[in-house]
C-alpha positions in Angstrom: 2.5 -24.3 39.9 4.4 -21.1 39.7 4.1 -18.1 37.9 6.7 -17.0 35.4 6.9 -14.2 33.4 6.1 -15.8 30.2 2.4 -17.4 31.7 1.9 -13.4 32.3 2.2 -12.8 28.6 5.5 -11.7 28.7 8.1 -13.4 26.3 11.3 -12.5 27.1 12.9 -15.5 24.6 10.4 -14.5 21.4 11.9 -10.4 22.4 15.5 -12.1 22.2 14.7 -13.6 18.9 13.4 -11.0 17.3 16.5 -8.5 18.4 18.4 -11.1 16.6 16.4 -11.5 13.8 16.4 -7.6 13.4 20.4 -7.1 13.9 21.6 -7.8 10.4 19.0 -6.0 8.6 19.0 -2.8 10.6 22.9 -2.9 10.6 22.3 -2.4 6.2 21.0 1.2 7.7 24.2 2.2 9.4 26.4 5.0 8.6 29.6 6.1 8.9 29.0 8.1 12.5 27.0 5.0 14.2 29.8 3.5 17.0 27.4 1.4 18.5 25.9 -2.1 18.1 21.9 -3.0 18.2 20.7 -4.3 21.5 22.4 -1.6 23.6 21.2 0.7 26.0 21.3 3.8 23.7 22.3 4.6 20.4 25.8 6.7 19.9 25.9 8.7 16.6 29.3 10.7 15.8 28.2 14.4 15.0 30.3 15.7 11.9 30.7 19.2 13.4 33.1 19.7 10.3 30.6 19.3 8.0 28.5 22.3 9.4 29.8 25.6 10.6 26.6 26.8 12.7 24.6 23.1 13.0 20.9 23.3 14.1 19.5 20.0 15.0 16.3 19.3 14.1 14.1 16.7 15.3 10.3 15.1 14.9 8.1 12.1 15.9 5.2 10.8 14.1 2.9 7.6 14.1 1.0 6.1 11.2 -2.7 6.2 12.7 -5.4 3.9 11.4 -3.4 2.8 8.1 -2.6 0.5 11.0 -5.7 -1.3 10.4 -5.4 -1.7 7.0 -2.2 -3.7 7.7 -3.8 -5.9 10.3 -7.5 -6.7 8.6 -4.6 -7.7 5.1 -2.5 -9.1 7.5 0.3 -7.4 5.0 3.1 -5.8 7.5 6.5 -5.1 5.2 4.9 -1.2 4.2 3.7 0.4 7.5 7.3 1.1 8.5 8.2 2.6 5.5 5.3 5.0 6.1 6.3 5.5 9.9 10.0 6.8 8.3 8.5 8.6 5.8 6.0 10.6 8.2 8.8 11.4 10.3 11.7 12.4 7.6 9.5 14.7 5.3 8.6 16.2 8.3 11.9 17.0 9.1 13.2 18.2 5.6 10.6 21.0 5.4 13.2 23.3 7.0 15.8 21.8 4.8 17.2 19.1 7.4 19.4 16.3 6.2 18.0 13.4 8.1 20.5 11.7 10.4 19.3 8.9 12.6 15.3 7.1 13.3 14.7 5.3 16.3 11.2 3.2 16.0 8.4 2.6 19.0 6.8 -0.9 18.4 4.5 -2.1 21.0 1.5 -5.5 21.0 0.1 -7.7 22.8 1.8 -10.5 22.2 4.9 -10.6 20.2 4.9 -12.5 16.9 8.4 -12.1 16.0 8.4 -12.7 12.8 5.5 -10.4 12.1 7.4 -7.9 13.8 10.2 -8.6 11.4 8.3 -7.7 8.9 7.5 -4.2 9.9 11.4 -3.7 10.8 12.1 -4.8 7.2 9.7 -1.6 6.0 11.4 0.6 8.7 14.8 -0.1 7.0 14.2 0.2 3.7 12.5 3.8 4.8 16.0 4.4 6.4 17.5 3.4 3.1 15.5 6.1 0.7 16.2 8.9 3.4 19.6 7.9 3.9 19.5 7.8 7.6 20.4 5.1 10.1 17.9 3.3 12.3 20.2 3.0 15.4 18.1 2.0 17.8 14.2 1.6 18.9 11.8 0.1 22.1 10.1 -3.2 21.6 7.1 -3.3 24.0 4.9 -7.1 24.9 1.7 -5.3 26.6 -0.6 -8.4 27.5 -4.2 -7.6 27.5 -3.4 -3.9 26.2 -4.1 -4.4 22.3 -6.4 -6.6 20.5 -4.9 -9.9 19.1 -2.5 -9.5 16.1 -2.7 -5.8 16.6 0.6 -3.1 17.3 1.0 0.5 17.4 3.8 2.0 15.9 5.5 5.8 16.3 8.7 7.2 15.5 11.5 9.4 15.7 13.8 11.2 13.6 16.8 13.9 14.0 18.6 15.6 11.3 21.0 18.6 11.0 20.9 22.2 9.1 23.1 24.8 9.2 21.4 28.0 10.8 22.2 30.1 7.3 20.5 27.5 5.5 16.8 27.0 7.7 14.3 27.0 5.2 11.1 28.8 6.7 8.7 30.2 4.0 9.9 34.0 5.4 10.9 35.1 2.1 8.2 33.8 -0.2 6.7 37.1 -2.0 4.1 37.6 -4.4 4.9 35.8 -7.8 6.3 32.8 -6.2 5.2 29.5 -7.7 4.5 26.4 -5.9 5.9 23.1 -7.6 3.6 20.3 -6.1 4.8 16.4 -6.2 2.6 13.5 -6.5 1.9 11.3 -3.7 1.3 7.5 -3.7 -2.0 7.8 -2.8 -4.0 8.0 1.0 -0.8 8.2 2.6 -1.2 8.0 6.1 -3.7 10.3 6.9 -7.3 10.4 6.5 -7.7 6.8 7.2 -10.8 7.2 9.8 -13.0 8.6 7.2 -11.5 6.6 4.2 -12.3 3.6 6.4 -15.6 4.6 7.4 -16.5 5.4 3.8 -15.2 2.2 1.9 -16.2 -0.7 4.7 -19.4 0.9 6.3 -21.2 2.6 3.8 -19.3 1.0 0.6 -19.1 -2.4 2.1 -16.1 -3.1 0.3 -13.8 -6.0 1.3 -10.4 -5.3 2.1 -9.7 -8.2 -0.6 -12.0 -7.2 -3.2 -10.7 -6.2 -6.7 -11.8 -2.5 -7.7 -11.6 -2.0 -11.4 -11.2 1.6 -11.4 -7.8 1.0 -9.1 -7.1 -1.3 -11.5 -6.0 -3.7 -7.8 -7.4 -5.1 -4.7 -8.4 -2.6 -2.6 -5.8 -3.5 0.2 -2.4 -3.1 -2.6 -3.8 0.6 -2.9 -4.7 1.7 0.3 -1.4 0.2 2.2 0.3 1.9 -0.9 3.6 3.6 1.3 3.9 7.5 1.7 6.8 8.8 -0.8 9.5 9.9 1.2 11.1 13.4 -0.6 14.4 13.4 0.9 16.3 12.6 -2.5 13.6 15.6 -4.0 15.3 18.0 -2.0 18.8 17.2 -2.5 18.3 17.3 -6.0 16.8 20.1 -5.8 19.0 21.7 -3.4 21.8 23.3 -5.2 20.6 24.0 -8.2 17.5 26.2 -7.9 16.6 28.6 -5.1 14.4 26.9 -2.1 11.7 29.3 -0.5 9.8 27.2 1.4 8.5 23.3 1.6 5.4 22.1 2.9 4.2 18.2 3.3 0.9 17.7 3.2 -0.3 15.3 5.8 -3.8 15.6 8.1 -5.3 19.0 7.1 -4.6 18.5 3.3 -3.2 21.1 1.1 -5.1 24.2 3.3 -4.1 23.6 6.8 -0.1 22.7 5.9 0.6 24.8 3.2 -0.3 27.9 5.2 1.4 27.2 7.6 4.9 28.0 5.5 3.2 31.7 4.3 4.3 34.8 5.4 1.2 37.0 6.5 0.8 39.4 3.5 0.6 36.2 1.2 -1.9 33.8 0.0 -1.7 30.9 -2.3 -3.8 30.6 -5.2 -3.5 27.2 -6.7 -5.1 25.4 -9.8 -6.5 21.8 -9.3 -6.9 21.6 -12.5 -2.7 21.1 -12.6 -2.3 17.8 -11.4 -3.9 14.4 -11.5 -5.4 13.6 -9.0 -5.5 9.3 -7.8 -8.4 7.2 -8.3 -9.0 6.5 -5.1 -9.9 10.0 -3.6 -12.7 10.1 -6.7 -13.7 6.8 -4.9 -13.7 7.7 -1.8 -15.9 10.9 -2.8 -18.3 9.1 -4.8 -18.9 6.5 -2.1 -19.2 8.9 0.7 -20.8 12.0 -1.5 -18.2 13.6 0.3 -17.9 17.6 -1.0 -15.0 19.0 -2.1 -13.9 21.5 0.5 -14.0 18.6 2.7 -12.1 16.4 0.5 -9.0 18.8 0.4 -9.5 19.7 4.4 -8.9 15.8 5.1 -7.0 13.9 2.5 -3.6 15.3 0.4 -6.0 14.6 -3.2 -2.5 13.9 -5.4 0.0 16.0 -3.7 2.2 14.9 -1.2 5.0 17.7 -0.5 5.5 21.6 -2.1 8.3 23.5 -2.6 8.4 27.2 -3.1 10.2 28.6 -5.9 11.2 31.3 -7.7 9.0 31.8 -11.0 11.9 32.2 -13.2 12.8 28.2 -12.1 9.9 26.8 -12.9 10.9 24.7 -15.6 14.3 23.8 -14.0 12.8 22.4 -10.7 10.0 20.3 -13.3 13.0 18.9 -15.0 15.1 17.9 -12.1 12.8 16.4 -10.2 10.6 14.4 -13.0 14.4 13.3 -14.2 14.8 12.0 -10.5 11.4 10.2 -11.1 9.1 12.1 -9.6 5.8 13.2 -10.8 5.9 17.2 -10.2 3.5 20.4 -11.3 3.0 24.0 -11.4 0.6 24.0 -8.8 0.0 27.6 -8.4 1.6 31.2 -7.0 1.8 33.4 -4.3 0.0 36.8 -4.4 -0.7 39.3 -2.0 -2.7 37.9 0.8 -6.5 38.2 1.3 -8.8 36.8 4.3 -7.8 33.3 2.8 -4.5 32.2 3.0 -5.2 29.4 0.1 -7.8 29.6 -2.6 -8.1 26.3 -4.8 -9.8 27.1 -8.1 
């Protein structure tokens, strides 16, 4: 008998399928500059130079970590990809990028293509709420390299600003304001100690129903990360942008700082926004402190912009009217030893 690809755990015909599953719903991504087709070698994307008198490309690549896990032990799929976007793209806008194209990394065992679909679908509709086009991606069958019914995911995003318009926290000064916006939830960070807290030491099921999230524990903790692409436009013209942070793995501490200038610190009020259920669960379970709390998860607020404190209320307005959940966070002042104090 001989060998053949397939009896190696190789499926070129499932790959084939799923490419044409995929096609018409990653084509609903496409715009206007996309000249090629899914399936080719490379992606071709027609630069507006017209559009930008001194373009700066700008570019990032992200995965979605342990949420990954979540996903499989649910066996729930159609929400990680909108997280994998969403990781990438807010990324991205923090210097004021408009995001252009994605291209997705997905790589398993054995491919299950209409699982796989499934994660496309999220990818896609990520695409859609940043207004970018997935145009193209690597589909990897690794036999014997991940556990059954498990996949990895990463991926990558390019946008475009124009040099005059970089946003870079250089310019925030004392008595700048930071307008904080909710986020879903977890996110996608935090998700080893989340884990570790709710299924070893809380001995939750992913199934189980958790009256104070009001769901099963697996609808809130594959909730997707809010992408703020459409925050930003709105935002964009109308009131004067300083700086914009989004708070992923360090929590509010280690990303916000990373936008201030060294003569500034940022003292913010907790107090100010709501935080989700699920980070009080998660530090009840774990009688996890505080500090630790903040260092590790985003505890309510998923991105920051830096504004003028004369446009306080305008930025409030625009974005709650765009349906977003914003706050008064906190200001700049004249920097100390630390470069954010949460009272």
């Amino acid at each position: 008998m001989s060998i053949t690809y397939k009896k190696a755990g190789v499926d070129i015909d499932e790959a084939d399928k799923f490419v044409s599953m995929i096609s018409p719903i990653v084509k609903t991504t496409f715009r206007k500059e996309v000249l090629t087709e899914i399936g080719l070698f490379a992606g071709l994307f027609k630069f507006d130079v017209k559009k930008y008198k001194e373009p700066v490309l700008v570019s990032g690549t992200d995965g979605v970590g342990t949420k990954l896990k979540i996903a499989f032990e649910a066996d729930k799929h159609d929400t990680v990809g909108i997280d994998l976007v969403a990781m990438c793209v807010n990324d991205i806008l923090t210097v004021g990028a408009e995001p252009l194209f994605f291209l997705d990394y997905f790589a398993t065992g054995k491919l299950n293509a209409a699982k796989a679909t499934e994660v496309i679908k999220g990818i896609v509709q990520g695409c859609k709420e940043a207004g970018c086009a997935l145009i193209g991606g690597e589909t990897a069958e690794l036999p014997r390299f991940y556990k059954k019914n498990e996949y990895d995911l990463a991926g990558f995003a390019v946008g475009v600003v124009d040099r005059k318009e970089i946003i870079d926290g250089s310019s925030i000064k004392e008595g700048d304001v930071f307008i904080g916006v909710a986020s879903s939830g977890l996110h996608s960070n935090g998700f080893s100690l989340a884990r570790k807290i709710l299924f070893d030491i809380g001995k939750l099921r992913i199934d189980q129903y958790i009256p104070e999230l009001n769901c099963i524990l697996a609808k809130e903790l594959l909730k997707p990360t809010e992408i703020y692409v459409k925050a930003y436009f709105a935002l964009k013209d109308k009131v004067k942008i300083k700086g914009m942070a989004h708070i992923t793995g360090g929590g509010i501490p280690g990303n916000l700082s990373r936008i201030l200038p060294k003569n500034i610190t940022a003292i913010l009020d907790k107090k100010s926004w709501t935080v989700p259920s699920i980070f009080h669960l998660i530090k009840n379970i774990g009688k996890i402190n505080e500090a630790e709390m903040f260092k590790v998860f985003n505890m309510g607020i998923g991105y920051i912009f830096v504004v003028e404190q004369n446009e306080i209320q305008k930025s409030l307005a625009i974005l709650n009217k765009k349906g977003y959940k914003a706050y008064l966070i906190g200001k700049a002042s004249k920097g100390g030893e630390d470069k954010i104090t949460i009272k």
